[in-house]
Structures are given as C-alpha cells and as structure tokens.
VOMARZA-711742 format. One record per residue: x, y, z of N, C-alpha, C in turn; residue number from 1; residue in three letters. Coordinates in steps of 0.02 Angstrom, whole numbers. Example, Ala and Ser with C-alpha at 12.3 -4.5 7.8 and 13.67 -1.06 7.14 Angstrom:
<sites>
660  -284  390  615  -225  390  660  -165  390  1  ALA
642  -112  354  684  -53  357  645  2  394  2  SER
</sites>
This chain:
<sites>
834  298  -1206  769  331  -1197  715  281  -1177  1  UNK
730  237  -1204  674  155  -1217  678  152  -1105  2  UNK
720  137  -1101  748  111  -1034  713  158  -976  3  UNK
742  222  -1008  705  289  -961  631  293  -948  4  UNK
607  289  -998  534  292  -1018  502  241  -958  5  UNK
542  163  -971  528  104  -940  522  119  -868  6  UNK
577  146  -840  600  168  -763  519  214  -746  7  UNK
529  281  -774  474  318  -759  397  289  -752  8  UNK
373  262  -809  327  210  -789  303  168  -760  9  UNK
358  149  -732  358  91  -689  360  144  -607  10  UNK
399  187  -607  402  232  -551  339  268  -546  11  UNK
280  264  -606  217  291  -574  159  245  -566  12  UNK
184  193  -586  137  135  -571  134  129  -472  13  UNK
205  135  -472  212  103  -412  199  174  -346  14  UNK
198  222  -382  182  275  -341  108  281  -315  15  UNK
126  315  -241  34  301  -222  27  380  -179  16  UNK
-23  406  -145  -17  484  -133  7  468  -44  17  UNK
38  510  -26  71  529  35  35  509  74  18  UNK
-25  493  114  -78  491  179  -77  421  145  19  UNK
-77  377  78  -79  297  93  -27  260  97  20  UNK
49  306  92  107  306  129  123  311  205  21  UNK
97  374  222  79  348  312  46  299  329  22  UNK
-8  308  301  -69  251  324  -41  154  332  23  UNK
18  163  292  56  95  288  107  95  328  24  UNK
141  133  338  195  150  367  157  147  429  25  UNK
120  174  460  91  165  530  58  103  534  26  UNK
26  71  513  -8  -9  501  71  -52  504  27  UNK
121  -34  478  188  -102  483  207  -81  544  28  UNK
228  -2  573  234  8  657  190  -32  710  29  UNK
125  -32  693  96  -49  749  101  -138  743  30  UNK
93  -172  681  122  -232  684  163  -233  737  31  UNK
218  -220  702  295  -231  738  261  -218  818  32  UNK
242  -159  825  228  -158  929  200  -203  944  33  UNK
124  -225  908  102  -279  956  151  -343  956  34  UNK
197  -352  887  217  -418  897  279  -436  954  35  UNK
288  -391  944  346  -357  1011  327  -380  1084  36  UNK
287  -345  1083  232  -342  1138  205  -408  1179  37  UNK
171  -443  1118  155  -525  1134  219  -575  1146  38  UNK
277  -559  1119  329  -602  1133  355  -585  1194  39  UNK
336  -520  1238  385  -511  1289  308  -538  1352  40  UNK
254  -532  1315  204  -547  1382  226  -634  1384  41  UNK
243  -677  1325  242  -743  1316  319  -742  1367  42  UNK
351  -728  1340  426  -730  1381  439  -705  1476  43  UNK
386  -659  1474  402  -667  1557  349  -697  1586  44  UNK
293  -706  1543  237  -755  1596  248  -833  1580  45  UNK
295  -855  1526  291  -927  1516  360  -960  1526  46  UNK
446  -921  1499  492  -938  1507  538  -913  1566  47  UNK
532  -854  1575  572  -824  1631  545  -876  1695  48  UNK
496  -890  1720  482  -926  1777  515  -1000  1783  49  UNK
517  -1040  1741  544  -1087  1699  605  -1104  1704  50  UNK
659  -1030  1680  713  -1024  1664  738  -1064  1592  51  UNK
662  -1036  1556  668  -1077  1488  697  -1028  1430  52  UNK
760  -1052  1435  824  -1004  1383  815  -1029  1312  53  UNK
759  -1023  1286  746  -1035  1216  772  -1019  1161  54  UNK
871  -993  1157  897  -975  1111  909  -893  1139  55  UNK
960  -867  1069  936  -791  1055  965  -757  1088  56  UNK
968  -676  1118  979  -637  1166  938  -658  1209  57  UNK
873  -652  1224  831  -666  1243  839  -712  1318  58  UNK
872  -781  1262  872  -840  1323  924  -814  1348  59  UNK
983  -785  1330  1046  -782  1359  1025  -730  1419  60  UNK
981  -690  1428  970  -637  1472  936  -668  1530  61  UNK
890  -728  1502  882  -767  1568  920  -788  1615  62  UNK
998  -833  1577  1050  -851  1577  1082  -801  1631  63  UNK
1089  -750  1628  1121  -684  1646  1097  -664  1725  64  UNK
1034  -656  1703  987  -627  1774  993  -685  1817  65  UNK
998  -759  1799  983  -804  1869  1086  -797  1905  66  UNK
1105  -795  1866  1186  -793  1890  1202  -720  1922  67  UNK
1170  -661  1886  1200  -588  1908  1153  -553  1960  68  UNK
1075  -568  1931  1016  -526  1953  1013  -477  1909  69  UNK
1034  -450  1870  1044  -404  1787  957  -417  1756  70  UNK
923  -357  1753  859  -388  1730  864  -400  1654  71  UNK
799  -436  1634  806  -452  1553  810  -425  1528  72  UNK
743  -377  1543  739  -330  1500  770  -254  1466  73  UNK
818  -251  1509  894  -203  1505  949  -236  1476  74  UNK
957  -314  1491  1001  -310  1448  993  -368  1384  75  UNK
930  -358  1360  915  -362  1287  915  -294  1242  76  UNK
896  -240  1286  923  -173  1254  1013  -173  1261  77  UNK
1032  -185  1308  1081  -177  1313  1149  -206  1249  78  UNK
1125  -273  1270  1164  -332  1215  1144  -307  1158  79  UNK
1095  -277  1142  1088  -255  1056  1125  -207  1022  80  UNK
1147  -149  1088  1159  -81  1063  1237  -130  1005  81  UNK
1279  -163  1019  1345  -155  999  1324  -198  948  82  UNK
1262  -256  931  1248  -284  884  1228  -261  823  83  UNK
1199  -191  843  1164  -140  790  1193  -98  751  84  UNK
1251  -67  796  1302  -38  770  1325  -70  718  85  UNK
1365  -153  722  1363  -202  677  1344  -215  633  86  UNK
1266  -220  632  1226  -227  592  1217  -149  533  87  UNK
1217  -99  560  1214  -40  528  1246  -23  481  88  UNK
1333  -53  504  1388  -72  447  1379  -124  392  89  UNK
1373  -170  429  1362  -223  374  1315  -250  341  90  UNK
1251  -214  357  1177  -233  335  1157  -148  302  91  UNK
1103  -134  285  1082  -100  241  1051  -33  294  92  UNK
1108  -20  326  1122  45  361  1033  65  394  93  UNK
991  139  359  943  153  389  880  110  387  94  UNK
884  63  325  814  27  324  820  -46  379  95  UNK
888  -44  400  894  -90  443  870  -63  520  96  UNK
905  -9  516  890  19  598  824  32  621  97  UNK
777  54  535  735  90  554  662  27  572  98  UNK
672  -31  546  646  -86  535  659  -140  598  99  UNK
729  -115  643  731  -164  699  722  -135  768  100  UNK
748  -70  754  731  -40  826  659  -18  870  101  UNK
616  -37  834  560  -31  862  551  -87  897  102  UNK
552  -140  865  541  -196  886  580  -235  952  103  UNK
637  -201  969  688  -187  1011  665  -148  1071  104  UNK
662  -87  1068  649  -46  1104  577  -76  1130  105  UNK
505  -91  1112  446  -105  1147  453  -180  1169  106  UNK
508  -222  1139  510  -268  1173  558  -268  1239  107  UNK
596  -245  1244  656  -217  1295  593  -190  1348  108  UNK
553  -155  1344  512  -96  1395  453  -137  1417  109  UNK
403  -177  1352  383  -237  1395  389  -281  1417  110  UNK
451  -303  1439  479  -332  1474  501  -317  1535  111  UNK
506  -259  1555  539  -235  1608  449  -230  1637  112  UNK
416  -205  1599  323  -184  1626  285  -231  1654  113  UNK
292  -297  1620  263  -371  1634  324  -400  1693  114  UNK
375  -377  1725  402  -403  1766  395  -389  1819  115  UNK
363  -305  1830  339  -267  1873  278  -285  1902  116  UNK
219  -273  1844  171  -282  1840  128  -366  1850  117  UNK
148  -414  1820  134  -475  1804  108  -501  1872  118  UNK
149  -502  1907  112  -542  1995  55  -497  2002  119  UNK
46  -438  1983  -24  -409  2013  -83  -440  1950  120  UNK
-71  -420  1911  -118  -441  1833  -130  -525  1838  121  UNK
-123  -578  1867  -135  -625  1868  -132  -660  1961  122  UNK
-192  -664  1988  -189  -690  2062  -147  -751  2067  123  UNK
-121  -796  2015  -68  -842  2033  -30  -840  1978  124  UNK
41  -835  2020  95  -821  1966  156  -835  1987  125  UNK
181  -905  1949  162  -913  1887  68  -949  1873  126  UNK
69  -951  1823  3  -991  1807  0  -1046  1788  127  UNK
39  -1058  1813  45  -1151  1794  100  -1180  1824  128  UNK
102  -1246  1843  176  -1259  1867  199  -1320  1827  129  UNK
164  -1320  1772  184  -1390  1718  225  -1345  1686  130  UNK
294  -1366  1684  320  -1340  1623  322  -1347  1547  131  UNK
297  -1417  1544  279  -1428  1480  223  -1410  1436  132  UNK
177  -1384  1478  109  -1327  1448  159  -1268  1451  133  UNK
190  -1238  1486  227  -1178  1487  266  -1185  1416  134  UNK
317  -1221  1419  353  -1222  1339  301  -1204  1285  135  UNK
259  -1249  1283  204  -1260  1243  187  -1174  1220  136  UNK
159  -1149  1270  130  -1087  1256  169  -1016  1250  137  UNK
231  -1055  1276  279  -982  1264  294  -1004  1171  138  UNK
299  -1069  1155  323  -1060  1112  287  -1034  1043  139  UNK
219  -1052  1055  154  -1033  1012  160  -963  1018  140  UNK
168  -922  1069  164  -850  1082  199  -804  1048  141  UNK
261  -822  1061  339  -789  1051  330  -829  971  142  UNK
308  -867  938  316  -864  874  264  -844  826  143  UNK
210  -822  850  146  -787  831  175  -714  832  144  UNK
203  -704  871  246  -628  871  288  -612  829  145  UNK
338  -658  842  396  -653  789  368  -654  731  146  UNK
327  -681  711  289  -712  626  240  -642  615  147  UNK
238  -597  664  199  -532  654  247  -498  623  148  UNK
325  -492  674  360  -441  662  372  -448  595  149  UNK
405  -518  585  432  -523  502  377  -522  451  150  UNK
322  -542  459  271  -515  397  276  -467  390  151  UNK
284  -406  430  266  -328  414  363  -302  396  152  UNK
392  -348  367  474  -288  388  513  -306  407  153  UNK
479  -313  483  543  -306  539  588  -371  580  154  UNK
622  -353  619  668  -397  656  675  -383  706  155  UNK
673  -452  754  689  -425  835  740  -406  855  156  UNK
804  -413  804  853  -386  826  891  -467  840  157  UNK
940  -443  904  965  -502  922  1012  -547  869  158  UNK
1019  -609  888  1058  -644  851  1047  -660  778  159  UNK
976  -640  760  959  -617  691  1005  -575  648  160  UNK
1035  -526  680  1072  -483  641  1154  -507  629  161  UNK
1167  -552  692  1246  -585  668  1224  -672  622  162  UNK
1144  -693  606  1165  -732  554  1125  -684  519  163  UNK
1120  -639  495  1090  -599  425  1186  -589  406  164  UNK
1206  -578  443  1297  -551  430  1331  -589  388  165  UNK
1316  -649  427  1346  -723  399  1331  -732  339  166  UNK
1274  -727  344  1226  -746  259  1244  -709  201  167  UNK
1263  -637  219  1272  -603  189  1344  -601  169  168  UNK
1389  -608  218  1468  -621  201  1488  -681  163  169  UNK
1446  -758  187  1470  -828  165  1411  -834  121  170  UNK
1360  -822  110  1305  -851  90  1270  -914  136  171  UNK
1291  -916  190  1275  -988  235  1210  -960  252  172  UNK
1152  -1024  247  1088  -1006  262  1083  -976  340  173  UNK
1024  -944  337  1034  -903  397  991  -941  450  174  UNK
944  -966  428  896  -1026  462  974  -1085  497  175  UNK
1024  -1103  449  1054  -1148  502  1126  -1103  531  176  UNK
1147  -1069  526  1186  -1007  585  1129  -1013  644  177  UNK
1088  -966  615  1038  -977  685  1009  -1014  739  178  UNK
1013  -1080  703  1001  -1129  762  1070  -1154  777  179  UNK
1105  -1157  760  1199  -1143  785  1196  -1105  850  180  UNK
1163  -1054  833  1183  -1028  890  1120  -1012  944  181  UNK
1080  -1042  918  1017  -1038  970  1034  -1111  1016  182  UNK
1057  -1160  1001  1081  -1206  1017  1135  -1206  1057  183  UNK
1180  -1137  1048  1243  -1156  1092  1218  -1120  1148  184  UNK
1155  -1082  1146  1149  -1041  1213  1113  -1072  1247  185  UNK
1050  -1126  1205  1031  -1188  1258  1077  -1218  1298  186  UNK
1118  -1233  1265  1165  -1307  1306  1216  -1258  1350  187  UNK
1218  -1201  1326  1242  -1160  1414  1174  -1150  1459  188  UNK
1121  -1155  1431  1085  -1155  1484  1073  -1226  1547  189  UNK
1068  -1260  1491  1088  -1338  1530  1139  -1356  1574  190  UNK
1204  -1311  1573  1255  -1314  1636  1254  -1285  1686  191  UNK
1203  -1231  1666  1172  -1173  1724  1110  -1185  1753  192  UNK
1078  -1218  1736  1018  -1237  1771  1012  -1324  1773  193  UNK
985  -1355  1725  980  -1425  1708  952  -1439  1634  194  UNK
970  -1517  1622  947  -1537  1562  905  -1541  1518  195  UNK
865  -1567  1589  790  -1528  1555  766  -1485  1553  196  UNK
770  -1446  1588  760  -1371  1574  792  -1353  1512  197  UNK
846  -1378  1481  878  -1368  1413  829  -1402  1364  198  UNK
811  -1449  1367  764  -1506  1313  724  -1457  1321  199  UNK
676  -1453  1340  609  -1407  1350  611  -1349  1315  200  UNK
670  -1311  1327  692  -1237  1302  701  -1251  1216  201  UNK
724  -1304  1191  742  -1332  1144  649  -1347  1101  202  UNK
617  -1372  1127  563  -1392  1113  533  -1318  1087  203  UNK
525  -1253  1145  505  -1224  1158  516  -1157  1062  204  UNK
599  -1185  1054  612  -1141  1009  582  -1185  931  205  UNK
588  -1240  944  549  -1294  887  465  -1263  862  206  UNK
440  -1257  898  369  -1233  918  366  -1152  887  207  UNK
406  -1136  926  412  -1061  884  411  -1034  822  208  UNK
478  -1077  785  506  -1076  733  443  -1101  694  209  UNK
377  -1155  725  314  -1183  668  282  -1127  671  210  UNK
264  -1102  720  210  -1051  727  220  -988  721  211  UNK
279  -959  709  314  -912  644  291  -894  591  212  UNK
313  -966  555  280  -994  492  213  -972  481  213  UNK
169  -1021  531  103  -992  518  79  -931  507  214  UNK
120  -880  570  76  -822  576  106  -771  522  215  UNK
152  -797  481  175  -753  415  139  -760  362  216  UNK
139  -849  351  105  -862  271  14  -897  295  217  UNK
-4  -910  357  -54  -942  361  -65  -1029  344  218  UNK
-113  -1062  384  -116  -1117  334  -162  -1121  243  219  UNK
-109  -1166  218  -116  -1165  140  -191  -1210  131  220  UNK
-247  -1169  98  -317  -1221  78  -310  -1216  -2  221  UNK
-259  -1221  -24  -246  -1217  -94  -178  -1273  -120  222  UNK
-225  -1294  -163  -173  -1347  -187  -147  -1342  -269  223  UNK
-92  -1325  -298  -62  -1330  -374  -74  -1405  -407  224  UNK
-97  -1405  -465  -97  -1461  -514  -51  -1453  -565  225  UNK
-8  -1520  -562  23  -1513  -644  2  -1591  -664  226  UNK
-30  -1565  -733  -59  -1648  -768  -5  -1637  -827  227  UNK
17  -1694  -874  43  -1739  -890  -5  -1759  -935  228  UNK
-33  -1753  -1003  -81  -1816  -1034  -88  -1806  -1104  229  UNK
-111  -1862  -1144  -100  -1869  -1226  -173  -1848  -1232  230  UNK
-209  -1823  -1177  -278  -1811  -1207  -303  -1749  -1160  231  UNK
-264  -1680  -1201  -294  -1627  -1148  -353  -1593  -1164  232  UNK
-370  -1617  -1224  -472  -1568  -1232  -511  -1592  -1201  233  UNK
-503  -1670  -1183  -565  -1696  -1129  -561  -1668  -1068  234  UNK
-469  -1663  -1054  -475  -1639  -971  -477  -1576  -971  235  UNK
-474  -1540  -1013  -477  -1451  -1028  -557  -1447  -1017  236  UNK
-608  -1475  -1043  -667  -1468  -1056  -713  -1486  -967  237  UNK
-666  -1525  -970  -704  -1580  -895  -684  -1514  -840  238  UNK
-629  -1495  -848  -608  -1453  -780  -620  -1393  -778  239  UNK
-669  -1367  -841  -685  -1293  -847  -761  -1304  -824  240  UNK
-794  -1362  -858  -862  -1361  -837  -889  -1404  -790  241  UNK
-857  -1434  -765  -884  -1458  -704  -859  -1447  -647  242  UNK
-793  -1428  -632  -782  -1393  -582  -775  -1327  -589  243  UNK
-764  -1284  -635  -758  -1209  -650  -699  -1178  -627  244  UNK
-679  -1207  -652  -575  -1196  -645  -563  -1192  -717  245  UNK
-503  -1129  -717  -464  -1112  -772  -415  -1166  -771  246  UNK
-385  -1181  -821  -308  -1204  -835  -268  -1185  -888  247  UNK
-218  -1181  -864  -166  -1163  -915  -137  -1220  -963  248  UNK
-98  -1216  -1017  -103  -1278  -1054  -15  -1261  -1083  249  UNK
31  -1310  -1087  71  -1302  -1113  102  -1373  -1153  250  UNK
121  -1349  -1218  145  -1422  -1256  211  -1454  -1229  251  UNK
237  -1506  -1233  289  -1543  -1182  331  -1598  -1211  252  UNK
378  -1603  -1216  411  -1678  -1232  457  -1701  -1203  253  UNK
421  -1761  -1179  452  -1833  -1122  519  -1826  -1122  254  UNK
576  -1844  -1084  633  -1819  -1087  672  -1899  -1089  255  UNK
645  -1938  -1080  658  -2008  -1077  627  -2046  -1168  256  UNK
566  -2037  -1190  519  -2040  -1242  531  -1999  -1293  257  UNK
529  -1955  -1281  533  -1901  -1327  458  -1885  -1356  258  UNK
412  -1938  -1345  355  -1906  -1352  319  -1844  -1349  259  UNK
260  -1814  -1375  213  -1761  -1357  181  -1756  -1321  260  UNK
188  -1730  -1271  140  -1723  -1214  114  -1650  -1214  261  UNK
40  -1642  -1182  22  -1570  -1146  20  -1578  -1058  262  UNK
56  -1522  -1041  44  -1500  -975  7  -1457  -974  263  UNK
-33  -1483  -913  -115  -1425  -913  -78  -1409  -817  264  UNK
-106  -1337  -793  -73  -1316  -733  -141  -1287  -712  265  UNK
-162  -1299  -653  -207  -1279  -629  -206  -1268  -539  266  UNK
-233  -1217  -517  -248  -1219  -448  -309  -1223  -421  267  UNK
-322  -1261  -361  -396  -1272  -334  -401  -1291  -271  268  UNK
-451  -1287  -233  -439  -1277  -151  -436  -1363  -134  269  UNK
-407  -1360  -79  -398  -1431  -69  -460  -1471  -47  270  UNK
-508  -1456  -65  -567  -1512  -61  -597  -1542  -119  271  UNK
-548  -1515  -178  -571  -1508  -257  -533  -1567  -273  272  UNK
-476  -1581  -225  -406  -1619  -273  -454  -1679  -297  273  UNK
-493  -1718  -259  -517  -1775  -256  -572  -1780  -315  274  UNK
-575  -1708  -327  -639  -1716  -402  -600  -1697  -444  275  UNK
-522  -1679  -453  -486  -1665  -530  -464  -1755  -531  276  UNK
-430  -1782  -468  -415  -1860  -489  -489  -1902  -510  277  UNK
-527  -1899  -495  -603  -1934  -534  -598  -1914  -602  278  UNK
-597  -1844  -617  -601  -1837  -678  -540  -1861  -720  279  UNK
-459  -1866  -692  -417  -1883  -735  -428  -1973  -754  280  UNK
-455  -1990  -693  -463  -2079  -698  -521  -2114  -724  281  UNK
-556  -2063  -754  -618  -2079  -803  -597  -2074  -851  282  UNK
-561  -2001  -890  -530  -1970  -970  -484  -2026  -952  283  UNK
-415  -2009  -918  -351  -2024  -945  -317  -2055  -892  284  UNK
-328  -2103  -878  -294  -2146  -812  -226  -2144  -811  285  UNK
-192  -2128  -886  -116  -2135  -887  -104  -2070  -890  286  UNK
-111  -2013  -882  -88  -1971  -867  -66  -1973  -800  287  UNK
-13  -1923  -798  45  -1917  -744  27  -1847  -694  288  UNK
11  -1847  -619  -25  -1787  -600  23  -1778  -542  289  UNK
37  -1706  -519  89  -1698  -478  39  -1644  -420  290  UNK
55  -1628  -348  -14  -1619  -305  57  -1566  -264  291  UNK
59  -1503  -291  98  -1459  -247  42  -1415  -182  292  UNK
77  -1394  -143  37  -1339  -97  60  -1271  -113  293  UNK
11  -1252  -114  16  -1192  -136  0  -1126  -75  294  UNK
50  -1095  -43  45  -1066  21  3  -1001  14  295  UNK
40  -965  -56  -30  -893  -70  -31  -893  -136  296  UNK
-100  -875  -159  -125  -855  -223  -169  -798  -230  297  UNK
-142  -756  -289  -177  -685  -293  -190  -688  -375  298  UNK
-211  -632  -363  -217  -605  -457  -254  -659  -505  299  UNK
-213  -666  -566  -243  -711  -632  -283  -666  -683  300  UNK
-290  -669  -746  -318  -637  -780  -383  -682  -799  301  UNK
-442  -637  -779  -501  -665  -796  -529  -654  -851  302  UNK
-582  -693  -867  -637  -665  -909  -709  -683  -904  303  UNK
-735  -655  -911  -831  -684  -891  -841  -684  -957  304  UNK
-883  -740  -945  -901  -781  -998  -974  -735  -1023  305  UNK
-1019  -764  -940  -1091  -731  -946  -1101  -722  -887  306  UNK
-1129  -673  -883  -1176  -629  -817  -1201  -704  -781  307  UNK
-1215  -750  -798  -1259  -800  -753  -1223  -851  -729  308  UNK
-1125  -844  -760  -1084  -913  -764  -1024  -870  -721  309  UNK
-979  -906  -658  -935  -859  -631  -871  -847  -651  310  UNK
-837  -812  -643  -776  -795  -678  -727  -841  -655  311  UNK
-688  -843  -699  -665  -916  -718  -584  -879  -733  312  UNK
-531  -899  -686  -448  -888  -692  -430  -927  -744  313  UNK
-368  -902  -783  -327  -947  -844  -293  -986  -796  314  UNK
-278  -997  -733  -240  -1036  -712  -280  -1066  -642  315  UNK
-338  -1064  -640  -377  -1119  -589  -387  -1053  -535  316  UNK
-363  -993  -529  -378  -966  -474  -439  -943  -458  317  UNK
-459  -931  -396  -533  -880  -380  -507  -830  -402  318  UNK
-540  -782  -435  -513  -711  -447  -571  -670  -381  319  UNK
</sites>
C-alpha cells in the first residue's frame, strides 16, 4: 500500500494539464526543425562544395553523389529508412521513431531546398573559396544544430542509431563507436577525393563535436568548492557574510591520518573563486581546497534571513 500510495504521488506531482503538454511537445518539435534545418543550410553551403565528408551518413552521401550524381539529400532519407527499421527493433521502438524522424525527414528536404535554391539566395556561390574558413563554419553550424537536436530529445538519425546499438548490446561507449566510424568514412573520403580534403573533414567533425557541447549545456560561469579544514566556523562565518554564499558542511576523516576534518561544499560564479582563496589564506592556509566546474545549477533550499539581506542557498547557489 506504502509503495502504491508512493507511485500515485509521485504520478501527480509529475502530472501537468494537457495544453502544457502540447505546448512542450510543440516547443521540442520545433527545436528539432530548426536544428535540422541549420545543419543542412551549414552542410550544403559549407561542405558539399568542399567535398567535406565530415563523418556520418551525411559525409558518405557526399561520398556517393561525386562518384554516382545520387543527390544528398535522398539518399540520407534513403540510407536511414533500413537503419530505422533497425533501430525500431533494437532501440526503444515508438519513442525512438517518434524522436528521430523529424529530424530526418526536415533535414533530408532541406537539403534537397538549399541545393536548388542556394546559387540564387547568395550572388556568389560558393562564398568563400578558403576551405579552411569553410570547415571552420560548417563545423560551428552543423554542431550548434546537432546540440539543438539533442538538448530537446532528438537524433539525427544516421550512424547514431548503429552506435546507440552497440552501446546498448556491448556497453561500448557510443562517443568512441562513433568516431570509429566517422573516421572510416573520412579516410574513404581521402581515396576519393584527397588528403586534405580528409584532414579538413576531420577537423571539421572535431569542431562540431565542441560546439555540440556548447549548444546543449552552454558555457559554465559557475564554479564547485570543496574545502578541507580544522577550522570551519571562521570559514562558515567569512563565506556567509562577506560574500553571501550558503555552504554546506560535512564532518570527515583523513583516510591516510585518520584525523577530524570538516568539509564545507559550496558553489559560486567564477569571479568569486579568487575571494573564497583570500579568505581561506587569511583563516586557514592549511586547508585543502578542490576548484570543480560546474556546467548547470538549479534549485537549493533557501531561507531569508531579512527583507533588507538576500537570500542565501545551503549550498552557495543563487536561488
């Protein structure tokens, strides 16, 4: 009954009314389109000219069209259909399909639109004839996209879904399958075109893979503290009132010593770090301080002190 009770509760916490269910559900769709969208404008205005096979289905379709004339953008729909099927079996059936095929389908169609279209929408085209600004910006593009799709859900599909397979069958990380095989479709690109055109393409997916990153978690202006010290009321006192940071406090013993120690845990934006080390090297010079990054911070339980003093996290956060 205890358990049931638990389930139900928890099943109405998490319940919200129908229209802020669409309202989300249409906000992660339109993600997914634009990010779609921006990776296929980055891919035929920066790599297709290039013949910069940056991994993936993707590069391999470049691969394809300069040998067949087969356009890309057909057969990145194309190459997916038998991957999906795949994926449908061995991955988590409708929340998979329903989560990749968008992102599939508007990238497949703007691609075929910007191949049409693109020489008219820009009076010189290509727009550049450095390839190395080209890598550059396809790769910033196409991973600002990608880092859209996967914040909200989704997946471009593609060779994503045979290392999600892997990962899921061997446990082998899917980050190195993937460049396995983003790698083996470079260095066929390099026998089909040239070397450098392979290095570049290589660069191109390097770049991506950072700016991914970014456009999922953002850059971090928050930095984690863990102190270490035989004297935590001075630094408890120092770090509540002069910088106005919470900390958390926990008792500790040295594993080498066996001594008593307190660990105090705190978070604070990274222009602060330099006023918690002043304050530890005034109190407690021998305390031991560890300087993590901290990529997102939410929540904390507050309390206000006074109407005139600001609210103040148990664990250093802004609330």
């Amino acid at each position: 009954m205890a358990r049931k009770r638990l389930k139900e509760a928890v099943k109405q916490k998490l319940e919200s009314p129908g229209w802020q269910k669409i309202l989300r559900i249409l906000n992660q769709q339109l993600a997914i389109t634009l990010g779609a969208a921006l990776n296929a404008f980055a891919y035929v205005l920066f790599q297709m000219p290039y013949n910069l096979a940056a991994g993936g289905v993707s590069g391999l379709g470049i691969i394809v069209n300069n040998l067949t004339g087969f356009s890309p953008g057909l057969f990145f729909f194309t190459a997916n259909i038998p991957l999906f099927i795949l994926g449908f079996f061995a991955l988590d059936k409708w929340r998979f399909l329903f989560t990749s095929t968008l992102a599939v389908v508007v990238f497949s169609g703007a691609t075929e639109f910007f191949i049409v279209n693109m020489p008219t929408i820009f009076t010189q085209f290509p727009i550049t004839e450095n390839k190395l600004l080209a890598t550059i910006y396809s790769g910033l593009l196409i991973g600002i996209g990608s880092g859209i799709i996967y914040r909200f859900g989704g997946t471009i599909g593609g060779t994503s879904i045979i290392t999600r397979i892997i990962y899921n069958k061997t446990g082998f990380p899917m980050s190195q399958s993937g460049l396995y095989v983003d790698v083996i479709i470079i260095a066929l690109a390099g026998f089909v075109f040239n070397w450098e055109t392979s290095l570049l393409a290589f660069l191109a997916l390097l770049i991506a893979g950072m700016s991914a990153d970014f456009a999922m978690e953002g850059t971090s202006q928050r930095r984690t503290l863990i102190i270490i010290t035989r004297h935590p009321e001075p630094l408890r006192y120092a770090i509540i009132n002069e910088l106005k940071r919470g900390v958390t406090m926990w008792p500790v013993k040295g594993g080498y010593s066996g001594e008593e120690h307190t660990l105090l845990y705190l978070t604070v934006l990274r222009s602060r770090v330099y006023d918690v080390k002043f304050i530890i090297n005034r109190i407690d010079p021998d305390a031991f301080m560890v300087v993590g990054v901290s990529q997102q911070t939410w929540g904390g339980y507050t309390q206000k002190k006074k109407k005139t003093k600001p609210m103040v996290s148990d664990h250093g956060i802004d609330p």
